[in-house]
Structures are given as C-alpha cells and as structure tokens.
ZALUM-917205 format. One record per residue (C-alpha): residue number from 1; x negated, y negated, z. Coordinates in Angstrom, 3 decimals, decimal comma. Example, Ala and Ser with C-alpha at 12.3 -4.5 7.8 and 13.67 -1.06 7.14 Angstrom:
2
- n | u | v | w
- 1 | -12,300 | 4,500 | 7,800
- 2 | -13,670 | 1,060 | 7,140
// end
This chain:
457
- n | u | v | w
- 1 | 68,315 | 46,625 | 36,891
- 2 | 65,699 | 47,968 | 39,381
- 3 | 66,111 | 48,158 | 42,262
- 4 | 65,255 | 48,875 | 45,887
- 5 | 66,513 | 49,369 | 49,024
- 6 | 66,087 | 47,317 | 52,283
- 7 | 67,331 | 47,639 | 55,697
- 8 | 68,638 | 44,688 | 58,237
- 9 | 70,619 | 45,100 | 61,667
- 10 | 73,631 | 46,240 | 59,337
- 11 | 72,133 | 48,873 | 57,388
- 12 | 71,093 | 49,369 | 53,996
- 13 | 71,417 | 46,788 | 50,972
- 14 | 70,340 | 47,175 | 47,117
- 15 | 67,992 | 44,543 | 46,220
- 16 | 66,290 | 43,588 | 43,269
- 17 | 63,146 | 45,473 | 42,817
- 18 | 61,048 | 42,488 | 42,204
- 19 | 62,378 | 40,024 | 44,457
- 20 | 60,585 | 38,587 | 47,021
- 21 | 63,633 | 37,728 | 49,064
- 22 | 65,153 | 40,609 | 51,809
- 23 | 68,032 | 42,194 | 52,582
- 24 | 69,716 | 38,685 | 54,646
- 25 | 69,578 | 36,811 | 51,197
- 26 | 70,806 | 39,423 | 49,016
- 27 | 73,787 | 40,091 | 51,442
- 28 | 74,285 | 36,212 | 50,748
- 29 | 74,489 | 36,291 | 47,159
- 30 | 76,824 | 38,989 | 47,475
- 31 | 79,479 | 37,469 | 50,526
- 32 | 79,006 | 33,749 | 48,385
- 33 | 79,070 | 34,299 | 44,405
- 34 | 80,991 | 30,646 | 44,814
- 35 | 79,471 | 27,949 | 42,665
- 36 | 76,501 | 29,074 | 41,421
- 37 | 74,766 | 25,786 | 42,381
- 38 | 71,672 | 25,931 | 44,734
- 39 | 70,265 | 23,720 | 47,238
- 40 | 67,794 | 21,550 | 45,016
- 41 | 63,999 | 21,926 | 45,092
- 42 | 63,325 | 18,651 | 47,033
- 43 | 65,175 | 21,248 | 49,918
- 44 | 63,322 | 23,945 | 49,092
- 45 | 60,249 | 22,223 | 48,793
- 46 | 60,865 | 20,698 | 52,494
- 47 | 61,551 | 24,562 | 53,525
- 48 | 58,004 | 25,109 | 52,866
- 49 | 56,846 | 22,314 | 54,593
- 50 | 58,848 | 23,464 | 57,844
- 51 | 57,557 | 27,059 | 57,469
- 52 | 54,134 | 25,919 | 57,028
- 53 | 53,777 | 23,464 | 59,774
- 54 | 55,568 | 25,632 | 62,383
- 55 | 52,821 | 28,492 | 61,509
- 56 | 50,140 | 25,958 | 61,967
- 57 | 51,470 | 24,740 | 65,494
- 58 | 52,549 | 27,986 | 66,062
- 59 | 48,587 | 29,309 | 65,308
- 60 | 47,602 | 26,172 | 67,256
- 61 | 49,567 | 27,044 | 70,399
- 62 | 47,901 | 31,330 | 70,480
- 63 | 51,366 | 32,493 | 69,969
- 64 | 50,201 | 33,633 | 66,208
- 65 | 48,131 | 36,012 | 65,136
- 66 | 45,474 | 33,543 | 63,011
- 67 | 45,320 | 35,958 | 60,094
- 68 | 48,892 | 36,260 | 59,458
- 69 | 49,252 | 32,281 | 60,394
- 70 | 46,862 | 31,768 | 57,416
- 71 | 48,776 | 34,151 | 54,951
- 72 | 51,838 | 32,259 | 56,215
- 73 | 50,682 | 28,935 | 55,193
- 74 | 49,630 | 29,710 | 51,816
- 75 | 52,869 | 31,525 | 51,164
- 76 | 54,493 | 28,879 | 52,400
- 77 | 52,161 | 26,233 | 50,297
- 78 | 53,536 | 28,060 | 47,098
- 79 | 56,983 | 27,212 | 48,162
- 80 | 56,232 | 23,472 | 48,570
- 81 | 54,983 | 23,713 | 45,339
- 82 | 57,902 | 25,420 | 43,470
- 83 | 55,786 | 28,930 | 42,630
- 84 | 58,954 | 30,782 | 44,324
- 85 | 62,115 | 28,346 | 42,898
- 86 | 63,486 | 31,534 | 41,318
- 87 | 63,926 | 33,534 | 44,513
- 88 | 65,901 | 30,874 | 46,367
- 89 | 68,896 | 32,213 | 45,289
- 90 | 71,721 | 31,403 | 47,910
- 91 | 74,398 | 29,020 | 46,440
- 92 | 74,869 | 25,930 | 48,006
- 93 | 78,554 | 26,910 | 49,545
- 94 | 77,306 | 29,925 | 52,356
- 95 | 77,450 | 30,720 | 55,866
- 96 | 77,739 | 27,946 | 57,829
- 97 | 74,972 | 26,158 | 59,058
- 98 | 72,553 | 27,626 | 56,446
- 99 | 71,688 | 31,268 | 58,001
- 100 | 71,031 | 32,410 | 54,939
- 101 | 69,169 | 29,613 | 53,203
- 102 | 66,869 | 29,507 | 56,503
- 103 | 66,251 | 33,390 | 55,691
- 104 | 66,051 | 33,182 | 52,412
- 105 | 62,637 | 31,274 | 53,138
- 106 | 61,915 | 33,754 | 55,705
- 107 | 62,589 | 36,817 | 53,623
- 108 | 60,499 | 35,003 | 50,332
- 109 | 57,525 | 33,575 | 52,758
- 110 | 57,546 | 37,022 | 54,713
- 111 | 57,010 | 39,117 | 51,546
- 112 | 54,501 | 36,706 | 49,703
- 113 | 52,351 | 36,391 | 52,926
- 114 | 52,232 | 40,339 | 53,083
- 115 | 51,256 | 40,018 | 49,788
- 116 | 48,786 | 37,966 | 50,354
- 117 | 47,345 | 40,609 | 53,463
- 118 | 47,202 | 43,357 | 50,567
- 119 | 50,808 | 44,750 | 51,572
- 120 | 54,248 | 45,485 | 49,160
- 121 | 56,960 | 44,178 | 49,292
- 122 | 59,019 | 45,469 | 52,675
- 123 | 55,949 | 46,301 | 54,353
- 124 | 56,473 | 44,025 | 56,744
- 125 | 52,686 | 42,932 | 57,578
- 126 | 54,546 | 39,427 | 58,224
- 127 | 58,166 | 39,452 | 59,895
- 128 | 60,522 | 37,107 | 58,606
- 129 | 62,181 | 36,617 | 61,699
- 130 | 59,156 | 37,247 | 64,114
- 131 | 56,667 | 35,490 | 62,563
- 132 | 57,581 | 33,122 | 59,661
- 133 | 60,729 | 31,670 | 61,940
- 134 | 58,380 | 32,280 | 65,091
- 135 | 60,314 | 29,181 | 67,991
- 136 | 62,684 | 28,252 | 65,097
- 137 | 66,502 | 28,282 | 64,612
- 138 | 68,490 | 27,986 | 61,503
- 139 | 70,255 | 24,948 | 63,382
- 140 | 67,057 | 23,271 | 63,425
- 141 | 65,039 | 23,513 | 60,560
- 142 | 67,768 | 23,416 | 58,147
- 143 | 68,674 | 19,359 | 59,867
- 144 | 65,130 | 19,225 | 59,646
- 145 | 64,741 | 19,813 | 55,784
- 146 | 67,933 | 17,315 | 55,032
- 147 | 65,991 | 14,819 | 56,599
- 148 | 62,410 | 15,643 | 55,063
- 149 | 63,736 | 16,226 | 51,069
- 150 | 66,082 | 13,268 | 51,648
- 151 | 63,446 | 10,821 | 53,529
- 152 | 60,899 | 11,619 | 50,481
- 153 | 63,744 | 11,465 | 47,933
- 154 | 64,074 | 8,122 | 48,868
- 155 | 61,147 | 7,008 | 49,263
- 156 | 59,587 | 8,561 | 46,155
- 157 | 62,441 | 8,363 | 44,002
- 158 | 65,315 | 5,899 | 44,851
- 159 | 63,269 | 2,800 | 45,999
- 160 | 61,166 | 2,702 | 43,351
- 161 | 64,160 | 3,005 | 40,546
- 162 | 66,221 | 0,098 | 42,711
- 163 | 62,224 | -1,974 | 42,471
- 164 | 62,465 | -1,424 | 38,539
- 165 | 65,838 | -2,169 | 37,913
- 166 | 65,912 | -5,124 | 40,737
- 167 | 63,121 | -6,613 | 38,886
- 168 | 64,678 | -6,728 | 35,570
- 169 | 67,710 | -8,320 | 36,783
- 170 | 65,420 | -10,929 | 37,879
- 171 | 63,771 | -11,032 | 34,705
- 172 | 66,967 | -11,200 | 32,710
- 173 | 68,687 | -14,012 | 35,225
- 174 | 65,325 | -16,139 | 34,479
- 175 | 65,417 | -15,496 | 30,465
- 176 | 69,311 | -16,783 | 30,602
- 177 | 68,974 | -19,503 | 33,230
- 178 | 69,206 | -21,806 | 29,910
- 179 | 72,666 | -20,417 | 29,126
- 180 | 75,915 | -22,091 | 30,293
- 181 | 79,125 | -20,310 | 30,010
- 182 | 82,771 | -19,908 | 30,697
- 183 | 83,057 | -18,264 | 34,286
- 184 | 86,081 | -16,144 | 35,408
- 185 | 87,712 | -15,364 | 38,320
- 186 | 90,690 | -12,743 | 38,358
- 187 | 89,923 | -11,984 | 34,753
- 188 | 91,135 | -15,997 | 33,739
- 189 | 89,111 | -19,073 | 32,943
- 190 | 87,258 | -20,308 | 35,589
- 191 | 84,842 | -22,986 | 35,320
- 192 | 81,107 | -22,830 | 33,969
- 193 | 78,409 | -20,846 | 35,441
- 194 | 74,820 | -20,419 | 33,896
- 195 | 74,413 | -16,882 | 32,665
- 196 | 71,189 | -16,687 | 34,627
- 197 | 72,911 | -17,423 | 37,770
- 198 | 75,673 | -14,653 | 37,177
- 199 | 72,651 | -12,237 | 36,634
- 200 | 71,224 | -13,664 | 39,688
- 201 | 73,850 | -12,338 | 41,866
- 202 | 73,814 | -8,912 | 40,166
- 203 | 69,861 | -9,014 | 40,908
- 204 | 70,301 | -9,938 | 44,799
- 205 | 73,401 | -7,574 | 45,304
- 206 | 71,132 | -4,521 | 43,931
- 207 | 67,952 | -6,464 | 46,382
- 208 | 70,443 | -6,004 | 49,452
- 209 | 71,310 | -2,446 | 48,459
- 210 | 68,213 | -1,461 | 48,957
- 211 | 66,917 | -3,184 | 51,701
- 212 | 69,884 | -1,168 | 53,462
- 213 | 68,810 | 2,286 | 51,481
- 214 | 65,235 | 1,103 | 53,133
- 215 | 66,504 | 0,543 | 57,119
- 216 | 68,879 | 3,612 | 56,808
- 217 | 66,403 | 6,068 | 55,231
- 218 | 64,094 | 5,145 | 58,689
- 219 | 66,410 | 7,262 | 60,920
- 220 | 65,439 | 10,343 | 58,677
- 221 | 62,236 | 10,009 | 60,428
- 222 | 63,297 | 11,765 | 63,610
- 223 | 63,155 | 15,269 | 63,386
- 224 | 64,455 | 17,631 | 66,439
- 225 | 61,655 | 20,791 | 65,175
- 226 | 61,672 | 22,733 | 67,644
- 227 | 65,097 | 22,611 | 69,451
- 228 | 65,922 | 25,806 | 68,070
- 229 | 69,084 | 26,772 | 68,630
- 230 | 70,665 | 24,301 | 70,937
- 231 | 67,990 | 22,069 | 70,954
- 232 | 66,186 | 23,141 | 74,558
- 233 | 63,114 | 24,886 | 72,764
- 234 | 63,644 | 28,504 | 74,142
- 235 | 60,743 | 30,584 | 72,760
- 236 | 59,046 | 27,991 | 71,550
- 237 | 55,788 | 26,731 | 73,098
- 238 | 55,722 | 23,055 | 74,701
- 239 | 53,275 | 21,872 | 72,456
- 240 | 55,563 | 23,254 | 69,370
- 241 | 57,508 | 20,504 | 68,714
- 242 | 54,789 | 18,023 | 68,848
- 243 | 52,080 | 19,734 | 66,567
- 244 | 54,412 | 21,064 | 64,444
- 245 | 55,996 | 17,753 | 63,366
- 246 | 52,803 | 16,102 | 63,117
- 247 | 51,640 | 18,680 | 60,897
- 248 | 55,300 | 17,592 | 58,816
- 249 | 53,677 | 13,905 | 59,022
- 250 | 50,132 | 14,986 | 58,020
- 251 | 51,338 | 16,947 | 55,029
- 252 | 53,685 | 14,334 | 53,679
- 253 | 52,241 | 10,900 | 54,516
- 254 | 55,169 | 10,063 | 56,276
- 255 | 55,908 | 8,959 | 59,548
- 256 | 58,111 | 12,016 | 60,723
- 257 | 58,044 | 12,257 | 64,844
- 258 | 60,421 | 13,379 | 67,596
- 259 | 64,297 | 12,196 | 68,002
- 260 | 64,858 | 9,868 | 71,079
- 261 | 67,332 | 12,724 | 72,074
- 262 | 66,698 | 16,082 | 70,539
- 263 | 70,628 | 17,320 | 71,518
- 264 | 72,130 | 14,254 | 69,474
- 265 | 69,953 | 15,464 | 66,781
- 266 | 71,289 | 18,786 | 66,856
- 267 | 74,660 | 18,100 | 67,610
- 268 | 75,177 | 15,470 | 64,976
- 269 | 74,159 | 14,804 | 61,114
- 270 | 73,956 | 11,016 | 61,546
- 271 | 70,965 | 10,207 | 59,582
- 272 | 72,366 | 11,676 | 56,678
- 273 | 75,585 | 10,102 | 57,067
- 274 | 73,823 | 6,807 | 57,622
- 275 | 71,611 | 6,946 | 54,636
- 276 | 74,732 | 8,191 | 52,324
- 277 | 76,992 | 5,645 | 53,459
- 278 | 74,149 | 3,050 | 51,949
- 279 | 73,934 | 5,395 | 48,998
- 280 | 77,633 | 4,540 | 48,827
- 281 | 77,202 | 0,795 | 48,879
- 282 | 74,962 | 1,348 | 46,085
- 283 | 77,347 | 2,667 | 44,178
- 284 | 79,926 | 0,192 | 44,137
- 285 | 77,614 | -2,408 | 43,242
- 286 | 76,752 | -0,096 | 40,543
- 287 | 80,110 | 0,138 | 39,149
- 288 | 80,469 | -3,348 | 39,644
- 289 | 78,082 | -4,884 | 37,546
- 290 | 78,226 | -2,092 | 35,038
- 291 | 81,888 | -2,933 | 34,970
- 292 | 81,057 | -6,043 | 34,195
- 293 | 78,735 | -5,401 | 31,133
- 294 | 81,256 | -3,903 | 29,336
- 295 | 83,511 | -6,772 | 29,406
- 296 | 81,011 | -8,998 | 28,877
- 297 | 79,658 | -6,682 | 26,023
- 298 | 83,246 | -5,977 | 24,946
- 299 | 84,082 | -6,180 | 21,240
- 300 | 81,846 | -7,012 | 19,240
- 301 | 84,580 | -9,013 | 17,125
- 302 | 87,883 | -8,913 | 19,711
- 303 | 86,360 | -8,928 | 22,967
- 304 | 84,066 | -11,409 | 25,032
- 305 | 81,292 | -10,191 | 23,372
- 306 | 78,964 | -12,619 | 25,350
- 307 | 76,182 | -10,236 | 25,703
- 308 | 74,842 | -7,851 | 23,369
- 309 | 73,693 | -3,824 | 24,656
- 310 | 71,188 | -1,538 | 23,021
- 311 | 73,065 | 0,388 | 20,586
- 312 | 71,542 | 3,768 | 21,491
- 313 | 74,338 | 6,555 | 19,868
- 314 | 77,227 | 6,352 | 17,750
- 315 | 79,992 | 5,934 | 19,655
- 316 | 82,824 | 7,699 | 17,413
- 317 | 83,857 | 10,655 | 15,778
- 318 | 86,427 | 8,928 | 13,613
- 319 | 85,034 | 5,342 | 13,825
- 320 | 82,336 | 4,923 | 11,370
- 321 | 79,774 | 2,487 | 12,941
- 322 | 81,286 | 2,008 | 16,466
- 323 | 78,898 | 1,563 | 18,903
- 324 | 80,085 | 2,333 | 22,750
- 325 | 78,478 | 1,231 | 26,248
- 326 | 77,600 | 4,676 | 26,664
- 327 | 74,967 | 3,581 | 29,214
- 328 | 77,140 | 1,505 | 31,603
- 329 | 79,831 | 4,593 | 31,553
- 330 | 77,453 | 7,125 | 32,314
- 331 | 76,247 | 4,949 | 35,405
- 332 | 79,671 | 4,358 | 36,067
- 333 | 80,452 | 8,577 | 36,059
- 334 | 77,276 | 8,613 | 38,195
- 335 | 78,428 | 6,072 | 40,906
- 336 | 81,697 | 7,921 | 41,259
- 337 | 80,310 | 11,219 | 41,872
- 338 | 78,679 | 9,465 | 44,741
- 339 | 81,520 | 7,465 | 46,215
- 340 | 83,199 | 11,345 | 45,857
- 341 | 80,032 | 12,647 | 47,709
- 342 | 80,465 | 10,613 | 50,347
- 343 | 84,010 | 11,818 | 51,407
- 344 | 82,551 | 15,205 | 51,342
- 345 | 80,223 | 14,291 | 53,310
- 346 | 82,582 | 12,475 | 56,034
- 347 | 84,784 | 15,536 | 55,926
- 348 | 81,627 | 17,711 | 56,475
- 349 | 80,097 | 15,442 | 59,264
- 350 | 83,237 | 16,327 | 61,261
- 351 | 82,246 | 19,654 | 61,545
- 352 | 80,199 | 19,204 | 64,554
- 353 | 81,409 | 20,853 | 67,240
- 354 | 79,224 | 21,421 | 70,473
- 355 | 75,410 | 21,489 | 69,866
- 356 | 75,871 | 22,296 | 65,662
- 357 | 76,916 | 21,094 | 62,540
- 358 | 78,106 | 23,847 | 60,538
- 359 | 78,575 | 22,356 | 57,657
- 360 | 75,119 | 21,148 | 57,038
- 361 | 74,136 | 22,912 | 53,678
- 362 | 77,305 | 20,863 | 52,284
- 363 | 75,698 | 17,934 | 53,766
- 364 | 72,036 | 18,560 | 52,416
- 365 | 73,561 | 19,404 | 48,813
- 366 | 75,692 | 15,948 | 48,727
- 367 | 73,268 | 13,962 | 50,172
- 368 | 70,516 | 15,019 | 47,956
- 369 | 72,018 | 15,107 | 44,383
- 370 | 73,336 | 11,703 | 45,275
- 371 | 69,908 | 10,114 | 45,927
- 372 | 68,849 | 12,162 | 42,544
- 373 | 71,384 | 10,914 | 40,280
- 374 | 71,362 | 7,215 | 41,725
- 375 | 67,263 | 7,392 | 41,042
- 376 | 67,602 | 8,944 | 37,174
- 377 | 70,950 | 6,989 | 36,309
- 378 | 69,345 | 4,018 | 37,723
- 379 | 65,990 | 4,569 | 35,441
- 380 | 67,540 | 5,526 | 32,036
- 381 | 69,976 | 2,763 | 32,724
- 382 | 67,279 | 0,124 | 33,603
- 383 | 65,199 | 1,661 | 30,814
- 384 | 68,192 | 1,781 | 27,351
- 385 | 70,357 | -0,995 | 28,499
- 386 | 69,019 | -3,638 | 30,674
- 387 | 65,131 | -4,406 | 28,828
- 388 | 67,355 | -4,844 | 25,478
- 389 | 70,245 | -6,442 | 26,911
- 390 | 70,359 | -10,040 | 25,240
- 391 | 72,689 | -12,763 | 25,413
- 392 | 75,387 | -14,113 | 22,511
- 393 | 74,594 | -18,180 | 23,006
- 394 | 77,035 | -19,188 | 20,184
- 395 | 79,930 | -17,111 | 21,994
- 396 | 79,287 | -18,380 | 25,252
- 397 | 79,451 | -21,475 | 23,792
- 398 | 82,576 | -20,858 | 21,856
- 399 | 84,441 | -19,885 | 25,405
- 400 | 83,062 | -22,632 | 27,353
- 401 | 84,543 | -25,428 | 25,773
- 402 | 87,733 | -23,482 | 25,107
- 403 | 87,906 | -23,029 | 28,652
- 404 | 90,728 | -24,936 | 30,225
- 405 | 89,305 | -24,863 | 33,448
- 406 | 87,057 | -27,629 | 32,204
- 407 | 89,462 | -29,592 | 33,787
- 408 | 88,223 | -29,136 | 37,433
- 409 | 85,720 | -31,582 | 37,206
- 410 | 88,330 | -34,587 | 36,628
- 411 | 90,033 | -33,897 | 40,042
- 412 | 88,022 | -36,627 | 41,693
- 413 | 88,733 | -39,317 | 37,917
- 414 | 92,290 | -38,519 | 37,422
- 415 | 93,500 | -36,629 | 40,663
- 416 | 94,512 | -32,758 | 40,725
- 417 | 98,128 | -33,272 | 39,413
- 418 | 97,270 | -35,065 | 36,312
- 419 | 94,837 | -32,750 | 35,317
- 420 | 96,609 | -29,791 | 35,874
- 421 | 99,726 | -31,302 | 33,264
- 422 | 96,509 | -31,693 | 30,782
- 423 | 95,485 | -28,321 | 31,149
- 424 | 99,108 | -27,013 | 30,641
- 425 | 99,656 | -29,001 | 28,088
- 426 | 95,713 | -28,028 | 26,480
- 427 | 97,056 | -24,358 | 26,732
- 428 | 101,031 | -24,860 | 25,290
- 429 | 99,764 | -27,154 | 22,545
- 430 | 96,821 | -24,487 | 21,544
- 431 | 94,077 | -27,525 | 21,774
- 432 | 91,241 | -28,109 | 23,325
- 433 | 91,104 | -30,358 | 26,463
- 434 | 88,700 | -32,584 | 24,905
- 435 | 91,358 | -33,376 | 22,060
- 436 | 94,118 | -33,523 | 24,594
- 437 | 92,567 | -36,305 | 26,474
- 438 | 92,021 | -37,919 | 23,660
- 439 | 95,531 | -37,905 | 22,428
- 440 | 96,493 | -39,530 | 25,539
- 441 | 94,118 | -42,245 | 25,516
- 442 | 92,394 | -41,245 | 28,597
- 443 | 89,033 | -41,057 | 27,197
- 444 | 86,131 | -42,968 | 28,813
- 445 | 82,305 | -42,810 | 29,666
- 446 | 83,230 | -41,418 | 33,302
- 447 | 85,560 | -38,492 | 32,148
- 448 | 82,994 | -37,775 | 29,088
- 449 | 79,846 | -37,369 | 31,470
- 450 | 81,920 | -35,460 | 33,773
- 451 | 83,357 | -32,919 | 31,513
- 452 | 79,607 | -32,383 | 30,180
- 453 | 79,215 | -28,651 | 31,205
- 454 | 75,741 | -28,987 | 32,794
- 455 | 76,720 | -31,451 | 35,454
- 456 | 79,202 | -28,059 | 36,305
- 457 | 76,730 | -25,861 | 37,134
// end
C-alpha cells in the first residue's frame, strides 16, 4: 500500500496515501484495532452538520477567514451527505470521549476543504484543529452529534415505523372485534375475551411507547455547541453558540437550541439515557406481544394455533414443510439487543466524572443502533407478519367452550363454591361444563343465557 507520511505533536505517522484523514486518525486505527465497528452514518452525518454550522457562525462572528469558511462548508456538506463514509475509519471502542472521532472529521474536512482551495493533501490551506474545530471541543460536539443523529433518528425513522405498525394493530383489533375466544391468564384458562380486544391492548401498549419515545426524544433538542471544553466557551465568540446552533436548526428542520444549563449538558449524557430508557420500554412490549404470537400461532396441529402468520421461509433443515415464526424471533433477538444496550449504556452513563463523559462514543454507538434496529425490525415485522396475520375462528371456538373457566359467570346463579366443584369435576371427568351441568340437572334459561360467551365479553 501507498503511502505517505504526516506529522502531529508526536512526530511522524505512515498514512494511507489517498486518505483524506491525518495523522490523529491513523494513530487511532492503530492504538484501537478493537471491533471493527464504526460509529454509524446518522453520527457521521451529524459530524458534518456540527462542522458546517460552526464554520458558518464562526464566518458570521469575523473570526474566519470567508474563503476558507466557504471551502469548509462544502467539505463539510459532502460529509452530511455520505461522499467521505469511507474515511471515517475510527472504531467505535477509542479514546475516551471521542478525540479521535472529533479529528477524524477534522483531519477528513481539513484535507477536502484544501482540496477544494486547489491544495494536496497535507498542505494545510485549512487546519484541522485551527480552523475546522475553530471554538470547539471534542467534549462538545461529540454530545452534540449523539443528540442531532439520535433526535433525527427518531424522528425520521422510529416514529414513523411505531405510526405503521400502531396502525395495523388497530386495523387487526377492528377486523377481529367479531371473534370471541378463550382468554388466559398465567398460561391457564381464563375466561373469554374478543380477539379484537386482546389486539387492542397490543395496539395501545405500542401507542404509549411511543408517545414516551416522542416526550423523551424532546430533551435531544438542547445542544451545549459551544461549551467547548468545560462548557464556559473559551475561544469561542459570544455569538458562537447562538448562530451556530441555529444554523444546526436551519439545516435540519428541527428545533435544536441552547441547554437551560450548558455545564449539566456537558457534565452529563441524560438525554440519551432518557430517550434509551424509552427505547427500552419499547422493547419489552416488543417481546411481549411477539411472545405472544407465537403461542397464539403455535402448532399448527399441537399448539393453540388460534392465529395464523405469513409463512415467509422454511423453517427446517430436517423438517420437510415446517414453517417457523421466524418474524416474531427475529424481533424478539432485536428487542434483546436493546434491553442489552441499555445496560451498556447505564454502565457508560456512570462515567461522568467532573465536567465530561468519557464514555460517550459507547453511548452514541448504543443509542443509535438501538433506534436503527427498533425502526427496521419494527418495519419488516409490521410489513411480513402483521398485514397477513389472520385469525383461526373454528379454533378459537374449539377452546372457548372447552374452557372451564366458563364457569365464572355462574358465581352470582349458583354461588362460587358450587361452581368451582363443577369445574373440577368438568376437568376430572374430561367433559365439557355444558354437559356437566346437565348431568346434574342444573340446567335452566338463567344459567344457559349466562354461560352464552358474548354476555362475557
């Protein structure tokens, strides 16, 4: 490989020939060959953004040159739009606080703006550190991209999958309203439920979900650019902080502005934290109702098989013709990951100490592939299982009026005593209730209209 030789405050380092990133980010690569994950491109994308708006303000406030300010910005611009992915090239597990992912923009922006003024590679027509970070710190643009890639992850992304998925549910608890079946509490007979109002409560549990997701995501919205390092501004202008972010706002149409304290910003990751904690939530109602599926689903000949999925792959090597719930386990695998996500990211928001969190690229990694894999899982999901999913009206059926707890509605006829010896003896005698109280010559107009299952319901 080709390559060339830069220079930083420790000497020399072999680079790439052809890379646009410096001697910081290759030192990185080298010190942290860990995972060989990155931080995604909604983070890199919200790089640009930072390093764009902070030229503009910068430009805006006669502390930069106009010319390089411009060559800035469209370097910066081809960032945002994912020209440069390949040169952001620091994994995800680095120096703490994100040093190196900060100057890996620097280094990449530096070198394309210099470009951009006719310059190579090195030339440095546009410092990394002078002009492209010009009144920035690692410790606050790299809080300040968590908060921009997660606050348009969400919005962009994750809302509008829960809105699809929410509105199926509906859909589905209104197209099985007409269905009565046996319901089940601790995994035993329980008594009836309509199938529309069991899909009713999945629909509304996903509803509140996101109405948190919504209120949480809010407090991404403060953004401490331009506390630098310990949030007090030093060499920044006062007008930085407020142009700058409003350029943020401007650029992504949403409504970014200045924390009520800009030293609990920097000091703490609580947004994040906030917003994953929701993303948790999520989660379990995830696994809950996709737990439920497959029971429901289960079979199709020796389980409940009350509703029937999509068959969208074979679901056996050995089995010929088995079909699996291959869509509610993969949501299932994707909920976990979360719910394991947000431990990291509990452990991680404990490493705050004084004005930093260095632990934030952990953070921004976790936070961010958990809003991406909640929006896709939620999508395929939504799109191969819940459209198709249709209910088995003969096997509800079937359970319902096996179901012993039929007997609930007698309490107030026969008193709770008597009706529980019929149900025992229902279950020991391997009959039907119905043919039980028959048996015992207990059968009248009053017990027949109140075992009728839609008077249950």
């Amino acid at each position: 490989m080709s390559v060339r030789i830069g220079r930083d405050s420790l000497g020399e380092v072999r680079i790439p020939a052809d890379a646009l990133y410096g001697p910081q980010t290759q030192r990185a690569v080298e010190n942290f060959p860990v995972s060989g994950l990155r931080l995604p491109r909604a983070f890199i994308r919200a790089q640009g953004l930072i390093k764009a708006s902070a030229a503009h303000a910068n430009m805006t406030c006669g502390q930069l040159d106009e010319r390089k300010a411009m060559a800035i910005i469209q370097a910066a611009e081809e960032v945002i739009e994912g020209k440069w992915d390949g040169q952001f090239v620091v994994d995800a597990f680095q120096a703490g606080a994100g040093t190196s992912q900060n100057m890996n923009a620097n280094e990449v922006i530096a070198n394309r703006a210099t470009q951009l003024l006719g310059g190579q590679i090195d030339q440095m027509l546009v410092h990394p550190n002078d002009d492209v970070n010009m009144a920035q710190s690692t410790n606050d643009t790299i809080h300040v991209a968590i908060n921009i890639a997660g606050a348009e992850l969400v919005q962009h992304e994750l809302l509008p999958a829960l809105d699809r998925t929410v509105k199926v549910l509906w859909a589905k608890s209104e197209q099985f309203m007409g269905i009565i079946k046996a319901g089940r509490t601790h995994l035993q007979d329980a008594v009836p439920i309509r199938m529309g109002q069991e899909f009713s409560g999945y629909a509304q549990s996903f509803a509140n979900a996101r109405e948190r997701i919504r209120q949480t995501a809010e407090r991404l919205y403060e953004i401490g650019l331009g506390g630098n390092a310990v949030g007090t501004g030093i060499n920044a202008h006062p007008q930085y902080a407020e142009l700058a972010i409003e350029e943020i706002a401007r650029r992504t149409g949403l409504p970014f502005a200045q924390p009520r304290n800009r030293f609990a910003f920097m000091q703490n990751t609580a947004a994040a934290l906030e917003v994953h904690s929701a993303l948790k939530e999520l989660a379990v109602h995830v696994i809950k109702v996709t737990s439920d599926l497959r029971l429901l689903s289960s079979g199709p000949r020796t389980g409940l098989a009350e509703v029937q999925l999509p068959a969208v792959q074979p679901g056996s090597s050995i089995m010929p013709g088995k079909v699996n719930p291959v869509m509610l386990e993969m949501s299932y695998m994707v909920a976990a990951q979360v719910i394991g996500n947000d431990a990291t990211m509990t452990v991680a928001g404990c490493g705050s100490q004084l004005e930093i969190n260095v632990m934030m690229p952990v953070i921004g990694y976790n936070l961010l592939q958990s809003i991406t894999i909640l929006s896709n899982m939620l999508d395929v999901l939504r799109e191969k299982c819940l459209e198709g999913l249709e209910a088995n009206e003969v096997q509800c059926a079937k359970w319902m009026e096996a179901s012993l707890s039929l007997v609930t509605a007698l309490n107030p006829l026969i008193g709770y005593d008597k009706a529980a010896a019929l149900a025992k003896q229902a279950f020991s005698e391997n009959k039907t209730l119905v043919q039980v109280i028959r048996e015992a010559g207990l059968w009248s107009p009053d017990i027949e209209e109140a075992l009728r299952p839609e008077k249950m319901v």
